[in-house]
C-alpha positions in Angstrom: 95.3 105.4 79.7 92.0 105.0 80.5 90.6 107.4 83.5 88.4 109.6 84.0 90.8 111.9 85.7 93.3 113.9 83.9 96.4 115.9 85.4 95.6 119.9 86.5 91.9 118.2 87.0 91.9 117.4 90.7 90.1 114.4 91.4 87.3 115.5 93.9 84.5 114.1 94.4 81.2 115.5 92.7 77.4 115.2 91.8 77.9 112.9 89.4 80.1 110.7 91.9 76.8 108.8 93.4 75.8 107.3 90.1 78.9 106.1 88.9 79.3 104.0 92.5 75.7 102.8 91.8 76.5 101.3 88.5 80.2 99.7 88.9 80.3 96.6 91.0 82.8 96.8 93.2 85.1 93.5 94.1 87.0 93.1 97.5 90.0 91.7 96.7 92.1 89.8 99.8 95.6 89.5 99.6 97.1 86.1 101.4 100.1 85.2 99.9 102.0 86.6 102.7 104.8 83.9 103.4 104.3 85.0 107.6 108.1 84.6 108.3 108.4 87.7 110.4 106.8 86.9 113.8 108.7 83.8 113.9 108.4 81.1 115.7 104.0 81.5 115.3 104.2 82.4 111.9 106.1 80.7 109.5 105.8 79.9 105.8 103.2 76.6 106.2 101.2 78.8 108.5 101.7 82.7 107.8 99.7 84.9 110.8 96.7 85.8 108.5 95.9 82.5 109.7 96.3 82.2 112.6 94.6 84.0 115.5 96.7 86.6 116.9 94.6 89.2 118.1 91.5 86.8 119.3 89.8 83.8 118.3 89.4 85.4 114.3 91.9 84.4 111.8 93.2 88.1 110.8 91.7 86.4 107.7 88.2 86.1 108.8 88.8 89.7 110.4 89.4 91.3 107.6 86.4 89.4 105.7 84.0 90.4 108.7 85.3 94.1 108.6 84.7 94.6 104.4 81.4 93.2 105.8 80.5 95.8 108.0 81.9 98.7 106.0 79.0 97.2 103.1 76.4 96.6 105.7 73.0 98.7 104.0 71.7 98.8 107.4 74.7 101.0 108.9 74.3 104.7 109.2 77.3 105.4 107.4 77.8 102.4 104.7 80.3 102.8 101.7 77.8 102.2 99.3 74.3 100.7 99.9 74.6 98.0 96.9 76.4 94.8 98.1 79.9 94.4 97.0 80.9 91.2 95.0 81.5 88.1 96.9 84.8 88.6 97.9 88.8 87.2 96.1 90.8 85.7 98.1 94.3 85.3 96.5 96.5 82.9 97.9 99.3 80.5 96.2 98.4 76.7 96.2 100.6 75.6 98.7 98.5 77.6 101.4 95.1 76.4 100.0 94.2 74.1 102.8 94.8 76.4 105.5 93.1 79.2 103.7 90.1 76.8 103.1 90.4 75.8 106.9 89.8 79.5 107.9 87.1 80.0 105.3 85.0 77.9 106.8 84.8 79.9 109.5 83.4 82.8 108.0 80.6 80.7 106.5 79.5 83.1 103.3 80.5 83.2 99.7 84.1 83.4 98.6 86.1 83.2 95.3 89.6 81.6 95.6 92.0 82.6 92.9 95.3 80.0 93.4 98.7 81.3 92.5 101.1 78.8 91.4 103.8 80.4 93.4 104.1 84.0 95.3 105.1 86.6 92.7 104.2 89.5 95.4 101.1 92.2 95.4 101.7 93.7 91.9 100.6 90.5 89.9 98.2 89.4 92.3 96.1 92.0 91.9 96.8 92.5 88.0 95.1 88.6 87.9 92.2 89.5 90.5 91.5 92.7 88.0 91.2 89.8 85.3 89.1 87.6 87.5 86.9 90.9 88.5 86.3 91.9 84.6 86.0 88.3 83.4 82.8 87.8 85.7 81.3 91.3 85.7 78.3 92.0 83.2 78.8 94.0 79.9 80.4 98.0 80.3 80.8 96.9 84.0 84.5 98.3 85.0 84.6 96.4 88.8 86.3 98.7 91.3 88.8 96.6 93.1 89.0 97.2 97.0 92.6 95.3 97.6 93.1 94.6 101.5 96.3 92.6 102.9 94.7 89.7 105.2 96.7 90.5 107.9 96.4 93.5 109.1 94.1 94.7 112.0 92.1 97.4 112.1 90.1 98.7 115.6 87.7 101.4 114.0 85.5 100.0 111.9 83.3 102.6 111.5 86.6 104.9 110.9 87.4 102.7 108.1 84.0 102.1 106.4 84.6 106.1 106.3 87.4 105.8 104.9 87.0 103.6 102.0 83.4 105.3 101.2 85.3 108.4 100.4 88.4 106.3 98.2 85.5 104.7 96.3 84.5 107.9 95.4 88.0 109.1 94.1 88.1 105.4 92.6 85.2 105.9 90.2 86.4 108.8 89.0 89.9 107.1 87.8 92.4 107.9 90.5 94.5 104.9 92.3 93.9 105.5 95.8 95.4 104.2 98.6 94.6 104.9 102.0 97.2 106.3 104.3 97.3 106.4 108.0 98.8 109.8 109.4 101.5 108.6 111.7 101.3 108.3 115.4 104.7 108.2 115.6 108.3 108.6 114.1 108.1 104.9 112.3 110.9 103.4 110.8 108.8 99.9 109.9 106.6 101.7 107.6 107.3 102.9 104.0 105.3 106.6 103.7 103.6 108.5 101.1 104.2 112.0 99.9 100.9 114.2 100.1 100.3 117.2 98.1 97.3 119.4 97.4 94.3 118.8 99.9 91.0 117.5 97.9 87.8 118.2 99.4 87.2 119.0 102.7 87.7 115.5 104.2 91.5 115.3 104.6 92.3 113.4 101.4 95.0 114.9 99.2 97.0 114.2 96.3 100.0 111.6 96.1 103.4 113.2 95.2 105.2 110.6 95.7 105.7 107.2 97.9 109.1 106.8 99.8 110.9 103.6 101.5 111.2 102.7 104.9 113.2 106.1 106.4 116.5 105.4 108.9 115.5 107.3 112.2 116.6 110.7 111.9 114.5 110.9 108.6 111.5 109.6 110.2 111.8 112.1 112.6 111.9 114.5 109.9 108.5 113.4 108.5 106.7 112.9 111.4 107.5 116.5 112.3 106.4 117.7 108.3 102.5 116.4 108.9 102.9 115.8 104.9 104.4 112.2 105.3 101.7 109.6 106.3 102.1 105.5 106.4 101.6 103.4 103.8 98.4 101.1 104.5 98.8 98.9 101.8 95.2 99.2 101.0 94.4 100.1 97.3 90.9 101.2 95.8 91.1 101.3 92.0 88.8 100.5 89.0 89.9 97.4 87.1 90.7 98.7 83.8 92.7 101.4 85.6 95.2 99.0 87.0 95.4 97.2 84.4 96.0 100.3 82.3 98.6 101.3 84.8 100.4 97.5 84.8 101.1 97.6 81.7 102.4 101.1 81.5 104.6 100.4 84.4 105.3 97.0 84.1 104.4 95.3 80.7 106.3 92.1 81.8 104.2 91.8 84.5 101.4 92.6 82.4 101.5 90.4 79.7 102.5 87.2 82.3 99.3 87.7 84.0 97.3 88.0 81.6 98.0 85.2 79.9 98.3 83.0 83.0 94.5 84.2 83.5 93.9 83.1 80.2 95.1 79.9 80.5 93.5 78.9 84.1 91.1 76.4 84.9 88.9 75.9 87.3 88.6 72.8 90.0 85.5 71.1 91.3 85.4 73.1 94.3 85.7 76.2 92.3 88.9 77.7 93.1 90.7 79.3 90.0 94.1 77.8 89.2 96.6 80.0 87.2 98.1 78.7 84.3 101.3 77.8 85.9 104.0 77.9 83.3 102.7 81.6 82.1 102.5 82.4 86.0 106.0 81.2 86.7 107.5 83.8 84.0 106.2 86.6 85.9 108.4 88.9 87.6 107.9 89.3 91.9 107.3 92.9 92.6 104.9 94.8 94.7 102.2 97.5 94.2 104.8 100.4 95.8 107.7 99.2 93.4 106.0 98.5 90.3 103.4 101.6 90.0 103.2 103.7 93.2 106.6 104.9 93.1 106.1 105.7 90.2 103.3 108.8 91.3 104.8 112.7 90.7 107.0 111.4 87.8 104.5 110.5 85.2 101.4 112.4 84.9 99.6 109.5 83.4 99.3 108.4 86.8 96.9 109.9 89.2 97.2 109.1 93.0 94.9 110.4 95.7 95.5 109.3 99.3 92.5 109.4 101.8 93.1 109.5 105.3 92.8 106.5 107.7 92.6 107.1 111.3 91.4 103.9 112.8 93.9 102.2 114.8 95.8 100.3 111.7 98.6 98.1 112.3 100.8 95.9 110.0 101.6 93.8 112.5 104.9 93.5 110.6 107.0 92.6 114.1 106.2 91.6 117.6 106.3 94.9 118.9 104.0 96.1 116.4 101.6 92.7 118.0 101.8 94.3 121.3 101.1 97.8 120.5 98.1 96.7 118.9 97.1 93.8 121.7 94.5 94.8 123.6 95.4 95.3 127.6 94.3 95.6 130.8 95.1 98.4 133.4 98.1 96.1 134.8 98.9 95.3 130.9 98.2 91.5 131.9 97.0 89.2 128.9 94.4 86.9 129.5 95.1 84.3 126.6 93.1 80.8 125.6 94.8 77.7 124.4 96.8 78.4 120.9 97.5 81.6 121.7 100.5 83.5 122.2 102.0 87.6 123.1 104.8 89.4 122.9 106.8 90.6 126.0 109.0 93.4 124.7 112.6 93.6 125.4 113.4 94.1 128.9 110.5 94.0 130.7 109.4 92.1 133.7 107.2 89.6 133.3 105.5 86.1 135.0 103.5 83.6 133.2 100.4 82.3 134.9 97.7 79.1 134.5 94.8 81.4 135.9 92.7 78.3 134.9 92.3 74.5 136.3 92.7 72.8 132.9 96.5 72.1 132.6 98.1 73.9 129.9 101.9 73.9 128.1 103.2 77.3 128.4 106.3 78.4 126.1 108.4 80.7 126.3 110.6 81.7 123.0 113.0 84.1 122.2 112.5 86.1 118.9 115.5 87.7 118.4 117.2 84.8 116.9 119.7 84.2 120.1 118.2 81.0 121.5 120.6 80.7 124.3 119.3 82.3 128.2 122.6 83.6 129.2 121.2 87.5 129.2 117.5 86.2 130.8 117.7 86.8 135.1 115.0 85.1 136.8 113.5 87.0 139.9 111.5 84.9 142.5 108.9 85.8 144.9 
């Protein structure tokens, strides 16, 4: 394989470190192909939450565009690298290009749209943005992919420009790194990662291996370890170390991408189209099942983990929407038109027009029971 960082050598930043992130480009990579079934009735397949404005006015698409933007910004005392970044990928399948378009607008700066025929999940997405990402970078270039899910909120920016500073280091140097949020809590919602030996003296350590989504008394039993942290989702690798790692893992996936990437053409607008026959003979898997898992278990692959402590959610159920919702003292929402909360199980609640303008308030049930046999309404 081709890396820089070879097993018994622990990948730690060094010297040389500054001038290899000077001279590789590196190429935010958004993730949109999310089908957005799971915070049903909001999100749903035509109109999955990264576009849709759940925790404000942003898209969580235009969030996580603005927040790559702040972790590049020269200007900021503590930038990730002081070169600009690539205009960023968005990778989306073509039956949610309008939508995606719609929300691009709003962010009003450069963006590359690569269009998947259909949703084959995060593994082959990113093997064709690392195609897109080496096709357009200039000779002995080796992009260094920064792959974010476009729906997932972060509250620290400044943690997480931190944060991905130090993985670009560990990036450069040949390691797959993903960063990993040390849990808050006993999670069951969250898949975890294995650490191992600490590197450096910033709290990132070595993967040994990732794990599944524990049952309760498990995810008691990491929490209480402090070696089991979440799984972000959020990769940092060079290009021609994924693809490297692809094809070891999965050279189905592999050779599908690549020649769907081969065979794409490009519209007037720009957007790149996958070849779609090529595409459709790809096999669905994600970054966790196809490489991560395989970490501690073949020393071909290096994994490095850095920490992310910056209020991170997945936002993968509506309680996970109103953990991360923003609240007052009284924990009332103040929310515009098009908006919507969650009110957990149980609890007391009113709804209120605060306003003069007239406004249709639902109410829905999101546990799949539509009936109101178990609701009691209080008055006064």
């Amino acid at each position: 394989m081709n890396r820089m960082v070879e097993p018994g050598n622990p990948p730690a930043p060094q010297a040389g470190t500054a001038a290899a992130l000077r001279e590789l480009t590196v190429q935010p990579v958004i993730l949109a192909s999310g089908s957005g079934t799971r915070l049903w009735p909001l999100s749903r397949e035509p109109n999955p939450k990264q576009r849709i404005g759940l925790m404000g006015d942003q898209s969580l698409l235009e969030a996580t565009l603005r927040r790559l933007d702040d972790a590049f910004d020269p200007a900021a005392p503590d930038a990730a690298r002081t070169t600009p970044p690539a205009a960023p990928l968005v990778v989306c399948c073509e039956e949610l290009r309008l939508p995606t378009l719609e929300r691009l607008e709003q962010y009003r700066k450069p963006v590359r749209i690569l269009l998947e025929p259909m949703a084959r999940n995060t593994a082959p997405a990113l093997t064709v943005a690392a195609h897109a990402a080496r096709a357009s970078a200039a000779a002995g270039d080796d992009p260094m992919l920064v792959a974010l899910p476009a729906d997932h909120p972060i509250a620290d920016q400044a943690a997480f420009g931190a944060a991905l500073k130090e993985a670009l280091a560990y990036a450069s140097r040949g390691a797959i790194v993903t960063l990993g949020v040390p849990p808050q809590r006993a999670a069951t919602g969250y898949s975890y990662i294995r650490t191992a030996a600490a590197l450096g003296n910033r709290g990132a350590r070595t993967i040994e291996r990732f794990v599944e989504k524990p049952d309760a008394e498990l995810a008691e039993r990491y929490f209480a370890s402090g070696e089991y942290w979440w799984n972000s989702g959020m990769f940092v690798v060079r290009a021609s170390v994924w693809l490297d790692a692809i094809g070891l893992c999965r050279p189905l996936i592999a050779a599908a991408c690549k020649d769907a990437f081969a065979g794409a053409s490009i519209d007037e607008a720009g957007a790149l189209h996958l070849a779609r026959d090529a595409f459709a003979a790809c096999p669905s898997d994600s970054v966790d099942y196809a490489v991560m898992e395989r970490m501690g278990t073949d020393a071909r692959l290096v994994g490095v983990t850095v920490p992310l402590d910056a209020g991170w959610s997945d936002l993968g159920a509506w309680d996970s929407v109103w953990d991360a919702s923003s609240k007052d003292g009284d924990e009332r929402f103040l929310l515009s038109e098009n908006q919507s909360t969650l009110i957990p199980l149980g609890v007391r609640h009113r709804l209120e027009n605060a306003g003069k303008t007239p406004l249709e308030i639902i109410e829905v049930h999101s546990d799949g029971d539509p009936g109101e046999d178990d609701i009691v309404r209080l008055h006064g």
